[in-house]
C-alpha positions in Angstrom: 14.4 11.0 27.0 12.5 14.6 26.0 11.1 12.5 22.8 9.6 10.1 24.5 6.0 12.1 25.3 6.0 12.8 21.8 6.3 8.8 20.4 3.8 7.8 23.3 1.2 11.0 22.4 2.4 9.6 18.0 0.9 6.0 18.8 -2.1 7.4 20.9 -3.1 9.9 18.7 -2.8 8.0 15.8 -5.0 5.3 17.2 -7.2 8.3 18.2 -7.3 9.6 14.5 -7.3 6.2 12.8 -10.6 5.4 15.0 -12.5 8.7 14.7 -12.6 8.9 11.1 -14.4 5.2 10.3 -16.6 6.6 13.5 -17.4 9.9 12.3 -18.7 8.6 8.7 -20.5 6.0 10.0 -22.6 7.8 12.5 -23.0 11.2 11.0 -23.5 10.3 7.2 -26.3 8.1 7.3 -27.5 9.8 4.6 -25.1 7.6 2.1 -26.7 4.1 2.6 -30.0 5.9 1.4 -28.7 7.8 -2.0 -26.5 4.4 -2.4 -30.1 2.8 -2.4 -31.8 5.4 -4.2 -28.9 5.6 -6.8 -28.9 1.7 -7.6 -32.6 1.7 -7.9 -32.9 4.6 -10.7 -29.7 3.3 -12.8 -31.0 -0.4 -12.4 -34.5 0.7 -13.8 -32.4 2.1 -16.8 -30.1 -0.9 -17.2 -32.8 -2.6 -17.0 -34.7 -0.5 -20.2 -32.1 -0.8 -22.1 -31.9 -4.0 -22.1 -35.5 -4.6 -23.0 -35.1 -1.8 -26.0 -36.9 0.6 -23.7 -40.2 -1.5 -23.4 -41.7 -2.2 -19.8 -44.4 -4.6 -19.5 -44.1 -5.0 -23.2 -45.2 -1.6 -23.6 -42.7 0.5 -25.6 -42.2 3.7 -23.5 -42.6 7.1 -24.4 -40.2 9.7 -25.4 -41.3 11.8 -21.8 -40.9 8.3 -19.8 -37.5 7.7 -21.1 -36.3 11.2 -20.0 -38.1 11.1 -17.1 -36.2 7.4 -15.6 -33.1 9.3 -17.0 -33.4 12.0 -15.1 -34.3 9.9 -12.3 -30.9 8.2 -12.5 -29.2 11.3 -12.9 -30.3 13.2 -10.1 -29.9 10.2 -7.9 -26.3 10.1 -9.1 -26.4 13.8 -7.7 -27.6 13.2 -4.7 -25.3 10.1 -4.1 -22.3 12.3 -4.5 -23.4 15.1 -2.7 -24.2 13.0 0.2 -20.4 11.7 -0.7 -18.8 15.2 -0.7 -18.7 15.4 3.4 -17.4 12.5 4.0 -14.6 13.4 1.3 -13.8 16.6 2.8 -13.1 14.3 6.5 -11.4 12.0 4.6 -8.5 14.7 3.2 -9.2 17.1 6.0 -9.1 15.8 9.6 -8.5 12.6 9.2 -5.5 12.8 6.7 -4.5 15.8 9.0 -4.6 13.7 12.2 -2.7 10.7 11.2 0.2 12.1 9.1 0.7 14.6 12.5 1.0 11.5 14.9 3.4 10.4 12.5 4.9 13.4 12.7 5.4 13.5 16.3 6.4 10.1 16.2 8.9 10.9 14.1 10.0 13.8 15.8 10.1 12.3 19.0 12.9 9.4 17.9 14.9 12.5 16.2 15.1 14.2 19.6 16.1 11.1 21.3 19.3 11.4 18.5 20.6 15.1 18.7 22.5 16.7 21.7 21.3 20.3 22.2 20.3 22.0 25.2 17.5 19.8 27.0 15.4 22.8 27.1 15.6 23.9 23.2 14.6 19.7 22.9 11.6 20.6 25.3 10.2 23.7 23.3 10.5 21.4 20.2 8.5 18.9 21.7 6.1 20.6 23.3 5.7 22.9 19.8 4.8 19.3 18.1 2.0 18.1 20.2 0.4 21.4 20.6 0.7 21.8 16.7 -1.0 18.4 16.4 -4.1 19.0 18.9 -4.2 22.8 17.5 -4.6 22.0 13.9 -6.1 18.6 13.4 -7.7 18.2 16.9 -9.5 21.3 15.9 -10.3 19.9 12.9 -12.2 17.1 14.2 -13.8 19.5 17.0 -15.6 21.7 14.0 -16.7 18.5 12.4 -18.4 17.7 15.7 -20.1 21.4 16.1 -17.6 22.9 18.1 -17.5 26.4 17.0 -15.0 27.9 19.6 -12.3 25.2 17.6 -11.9 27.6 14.3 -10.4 30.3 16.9 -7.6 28.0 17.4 -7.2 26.5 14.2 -5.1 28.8 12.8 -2.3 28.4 15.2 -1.7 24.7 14.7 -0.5 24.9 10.9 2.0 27.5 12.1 2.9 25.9 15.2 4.2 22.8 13.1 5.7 24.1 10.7 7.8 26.2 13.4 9.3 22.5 15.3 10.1 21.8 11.7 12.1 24.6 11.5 13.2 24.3 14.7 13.8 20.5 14.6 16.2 21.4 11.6 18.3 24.0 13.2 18.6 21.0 16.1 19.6 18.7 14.1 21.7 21.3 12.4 23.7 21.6 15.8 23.7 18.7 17.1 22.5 15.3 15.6 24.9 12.2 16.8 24.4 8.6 16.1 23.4 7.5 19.2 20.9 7.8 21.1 21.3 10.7 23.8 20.0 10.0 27.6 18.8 13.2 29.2 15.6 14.9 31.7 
């Protein structure tokens, strides 16, 4: 069956994808933990005035120390979400990217198993799907991880998808069946 080396490369590079992006925030953002820290320090201090009327060590504060612990919470908040931002951008880039394209293949691969075309058209699809995968998203992941020779590939994965799309439709177009067809 042609689709079977793109359901076995769905499940592994889904478990590849799944894996790197828990990975990848954890061990390059360490900078998170710190402005979480930093963030729930300042906006504590300022829970904490308001709830004693803006008096510490029953001392009313000044005008200047009010506006000085709110900017303190304010720019921690700042720096809490731009430490945030990268790990957002992995989030709906790569990550989202990798896993919706090993479904994708999965998906593709059980279709090919259904429709009766030429094994060779089947084989172009195929193969279009798992290089359109490791071209777009596996690139994706490379430039997170400093690999600056990826962005010269990048551009081909998008395309290269969206062409076994087009060519998974004019298969199924020809010749989908019910069952499933045996063939090379």
């Amino acid at each position: 069956m042609i689709g079977k080396k793109n359901i076995v490369f769905g499940f592994l590079y889904f478990v590849l994808t799944a894996s790197l992006g828990p990975y990848m925030i954890i061990t390059m953002f360490p900078d998170v933990g710190v402005a979480q820290v930093e963030k729930q320090t300042a906006v504590g201090r300022l829970q904490a005035l308001k709830g004693s009327n803006y008096e510490e060590e029953l001392e009313p504060l000044t005008d200047g120390q009010i506006a000085r612990a709110n900017t303190d919470g304010i720019l921690s908040l700042n720096k809490l979400n731009n430490a945030e931002q990268p790990i957002d951008s992995l989030k709906s880039g790569p990550h989202a990217h990798g896993n919706l394209e090993a479904l994708l293949n999965i998906v593709a691969g059980v279709v090919l198993c259904f429709i009766a075309v030429a094994p060779l058209f089947k084989q172009i699809i195929s193969w279009i799907f798992i290089a359109g995968a490791v071209l777009h998203s596996g690139m994706l992941y490379l430039r997170y991880f400093g690999i600056e020779w990826a962005d010269s590939l990048l551009f081909f994965g998008p395309w290269l998808v969206l062409l076994g799309l087009l060519l998974m439709s004019i298969a199924v177009l020809m010749g989908f069946r019910g069952e499933i067809v045996k063939d090379s």
